[in-house]
N, C-alpha and C positions, 0 to 999 in steps of 0.2 A: 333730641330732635332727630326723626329717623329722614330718608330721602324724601320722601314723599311732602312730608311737608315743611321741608328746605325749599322744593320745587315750588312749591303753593305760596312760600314767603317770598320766593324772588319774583314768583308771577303779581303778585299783589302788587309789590315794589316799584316793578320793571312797566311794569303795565300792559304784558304779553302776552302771549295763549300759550297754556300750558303746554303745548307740543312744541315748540318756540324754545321756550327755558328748557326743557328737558333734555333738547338737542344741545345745548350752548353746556349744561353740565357735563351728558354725555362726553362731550368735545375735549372740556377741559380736565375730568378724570382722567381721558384715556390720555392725554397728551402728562398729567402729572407720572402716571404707571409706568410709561414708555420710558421718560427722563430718569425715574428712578431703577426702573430695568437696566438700565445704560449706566449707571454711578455717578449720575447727575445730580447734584443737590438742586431743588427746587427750593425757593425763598419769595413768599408773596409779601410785599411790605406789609409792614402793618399789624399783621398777622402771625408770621413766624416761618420754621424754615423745615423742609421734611428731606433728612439726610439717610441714608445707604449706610449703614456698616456691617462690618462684618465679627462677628463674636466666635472668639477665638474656640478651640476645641478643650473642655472642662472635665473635671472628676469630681463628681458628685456621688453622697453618701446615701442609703434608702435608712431614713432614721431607725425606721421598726426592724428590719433586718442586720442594718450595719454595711449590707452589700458595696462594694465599690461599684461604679457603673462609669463610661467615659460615654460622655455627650458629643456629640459632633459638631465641627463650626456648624456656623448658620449664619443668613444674612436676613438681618433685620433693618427696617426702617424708625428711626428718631426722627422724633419729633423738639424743636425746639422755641417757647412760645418769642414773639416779637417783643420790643420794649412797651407798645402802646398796650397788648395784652397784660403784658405783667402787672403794667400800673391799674387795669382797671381787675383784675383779682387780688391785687395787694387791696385795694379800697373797699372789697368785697367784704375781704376778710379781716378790716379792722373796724367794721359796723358791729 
């Protein structure tokens, strides 16, 4: 499901004009980006939690060459799903 018709699903839902919903996402991306720009973990019930870390600096190998190469930190975002999520991909996945 791309953005677009995320926005179409909550306008349907919500029963709003889409310029309406679009703003209310708008809103709430930029308020998630900011929180996790800052090393906020963000936790929406229900749903699950989108946490900041930072990934240490590594030595990795190029197979075809053999070459050593060192990676640099980096800061990534996880993702971790909620318990209500779990249970309904566990149920998925044992049909």
């Amino acid at each position: 499901m791309d953005h677009k018709s995320f926005v179409e699903e909550l306008q349907t839902r919500l029963g709003k004009d889409r310029g309406e919903v679009d703003r209310y996402m708008s809103a709430f991306l930029q308020i998630m980006k900011e929180r996790c720009a800052q090393m906020d973990v963000v936790s929406i019930q229900g749903f699950g939690s989108f946490e900041p870390k930072k990934k240490l600096e590594r030595v990795v190998v190029n197979p075809s060459t053999g070459k050593r190469m060192l990676v640099p930190p980096k800061m990534i975002l996880s993702f971790k799903p909620g318990s209500v999520i779990k249970m309904k991909l566990k149920k998925l996945s044992a049909q």
